[in-house]
C-alpha positions as CSV (number, residue, x, y, z in Angstrom):
1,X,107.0,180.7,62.7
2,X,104.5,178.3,63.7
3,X,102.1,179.4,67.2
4,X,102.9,176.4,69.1
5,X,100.4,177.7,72.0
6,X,97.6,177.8,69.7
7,X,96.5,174.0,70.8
8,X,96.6,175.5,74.3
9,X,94.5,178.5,73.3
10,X,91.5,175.5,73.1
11,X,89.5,174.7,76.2
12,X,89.6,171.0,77.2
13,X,86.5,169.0,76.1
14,X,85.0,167.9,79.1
15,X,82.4,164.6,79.7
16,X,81.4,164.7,83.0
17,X,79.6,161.3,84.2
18,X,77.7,161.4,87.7
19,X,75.8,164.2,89.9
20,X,76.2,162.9,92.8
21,X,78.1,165.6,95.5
22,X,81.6,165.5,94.1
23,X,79.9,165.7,90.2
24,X,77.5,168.2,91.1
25,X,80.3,170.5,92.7
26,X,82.4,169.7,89.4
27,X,79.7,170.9,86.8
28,X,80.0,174.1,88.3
29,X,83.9,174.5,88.7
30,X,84.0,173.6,85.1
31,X,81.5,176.3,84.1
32,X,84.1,178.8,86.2
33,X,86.8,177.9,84.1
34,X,87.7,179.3,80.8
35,X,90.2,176.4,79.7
36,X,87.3,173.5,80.0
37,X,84.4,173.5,78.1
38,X,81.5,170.9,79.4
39,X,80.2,169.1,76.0
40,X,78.3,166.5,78.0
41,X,76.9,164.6,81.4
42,X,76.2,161.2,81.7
43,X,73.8,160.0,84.6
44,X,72.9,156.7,85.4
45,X,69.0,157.5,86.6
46,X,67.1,157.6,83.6
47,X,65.0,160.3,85.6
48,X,68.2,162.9,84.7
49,X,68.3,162.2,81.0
50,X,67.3,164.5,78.5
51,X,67.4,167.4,81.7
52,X,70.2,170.5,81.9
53,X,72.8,169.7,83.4
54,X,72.8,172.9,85.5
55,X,69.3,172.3,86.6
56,X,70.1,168.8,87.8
57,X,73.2,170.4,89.9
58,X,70.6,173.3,90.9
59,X,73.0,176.0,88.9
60,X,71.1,178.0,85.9
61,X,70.8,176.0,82.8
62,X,74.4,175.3,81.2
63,X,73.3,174.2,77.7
64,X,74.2,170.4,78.2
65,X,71.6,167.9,78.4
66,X,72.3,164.8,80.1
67,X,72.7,161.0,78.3
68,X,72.4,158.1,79.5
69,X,74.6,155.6,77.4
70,X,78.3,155.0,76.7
71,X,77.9,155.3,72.9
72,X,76.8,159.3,73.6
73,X,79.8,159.8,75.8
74,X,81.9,158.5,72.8
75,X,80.0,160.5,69.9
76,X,80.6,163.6,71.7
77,X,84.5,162.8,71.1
78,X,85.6,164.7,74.4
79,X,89.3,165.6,75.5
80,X,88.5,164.0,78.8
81,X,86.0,162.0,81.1
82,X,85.8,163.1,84.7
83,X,83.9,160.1,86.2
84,X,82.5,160.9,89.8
85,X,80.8,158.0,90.7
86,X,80.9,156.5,94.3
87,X,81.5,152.8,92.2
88,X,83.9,152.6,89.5
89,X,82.3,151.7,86.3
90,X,85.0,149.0,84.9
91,X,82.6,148.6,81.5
92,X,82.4,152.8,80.9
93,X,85.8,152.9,81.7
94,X,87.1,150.2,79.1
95,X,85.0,151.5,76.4
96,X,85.8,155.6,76.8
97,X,89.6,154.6,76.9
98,X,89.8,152.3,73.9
99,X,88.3,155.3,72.0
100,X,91.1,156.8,72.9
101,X,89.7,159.7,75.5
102,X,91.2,159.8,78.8
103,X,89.7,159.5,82.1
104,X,90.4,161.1,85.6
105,X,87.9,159.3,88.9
106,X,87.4,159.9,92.8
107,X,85.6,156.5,92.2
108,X,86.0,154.2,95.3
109,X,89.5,152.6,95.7
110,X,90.3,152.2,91.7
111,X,93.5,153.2,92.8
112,X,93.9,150.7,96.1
113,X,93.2,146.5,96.9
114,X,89.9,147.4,97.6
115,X,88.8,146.5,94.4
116,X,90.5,143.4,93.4
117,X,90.0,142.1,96.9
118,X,86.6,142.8,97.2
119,X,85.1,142.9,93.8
120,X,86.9,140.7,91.4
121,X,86.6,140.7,87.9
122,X,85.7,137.4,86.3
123,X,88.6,137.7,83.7
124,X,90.8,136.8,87.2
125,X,92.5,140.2,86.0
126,X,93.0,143.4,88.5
127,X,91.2,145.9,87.4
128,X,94.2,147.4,86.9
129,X,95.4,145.6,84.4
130,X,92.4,145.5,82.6
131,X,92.7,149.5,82.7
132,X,95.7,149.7,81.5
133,X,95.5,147.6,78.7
134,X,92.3,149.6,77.5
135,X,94.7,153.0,77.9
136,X,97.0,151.1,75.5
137,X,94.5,149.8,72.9
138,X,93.4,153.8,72.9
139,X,96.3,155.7,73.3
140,X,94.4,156.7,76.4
141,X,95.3,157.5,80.0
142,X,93.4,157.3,83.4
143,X,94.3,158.9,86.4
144,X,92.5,157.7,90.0
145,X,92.9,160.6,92.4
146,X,90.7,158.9,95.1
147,X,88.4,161.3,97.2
């Protein structure tokens, strides 16, 4: 008989992108639990790169050192990106779910009009649209909780 909890018995690969209040609260949670394993932070000021991320959250070192670029967040082939950013990132977004890693975002209103009314893509597309047809070029999902 096969263990068919064994894939549960791995902690989830988590990506965290931004440090901002709802990030820097998350880098700790994630440290608290034992089912998610941080394997990487992604900042936006190039200040933060190459830094712990614990030090950047003002937590004891955590053994992850920030990056800076899209392609890093990729490499590091994570379970899941938890993107905390005020501003949704439509390019980070597109390129983390066609490489097939899901996403979960308090980003501002990805889940509303706000965007589309607001801030519209040049495609003429919603953004949702555009998300979902990254999650299925990557076998990917992305769930918008809000704040």
């Amino acid at each position: 008989m096969t263990d068919t909890n064994s894939a549960l018995e791995q902690p989830i690969r988590v990506f965290q992108v931004a440090t901002g209040n709802v990030g820097s609260e998350m880098i700790g949670r994630i440290q608290r639990h034992a089912d998610l394993e941080l394997v990487g932070l992604h900042c936006y000021s190039p200040d933060k790169v190459g830094r712990d991320a614990g030090d950047i959250v003002g937590l004891a070192p955590v053994g992850v050192v920030a990056t800076g670029t899209i392609d890093e967040i990729i490499a590091a082939k994570p379970d899941c990106v938890t993107f905390h950013g005020v501003f949704p990132d439509l390019d980070l977004y597109v390129s983390v779910l066609e490489a097939g890693i899901d996403i979960v975002t308090t980003a501002d209103g990805i889940t509303g009009h706000h965007r589309n009314a607001n801030h519209p893509h040049p495609s003429g597309k919603s953004e949702q649209e555009i998300i979902a047809a990254a999650c299925e070029r990557g076998g990917s999902t992305f769930y918008g909780t809000g704040l």
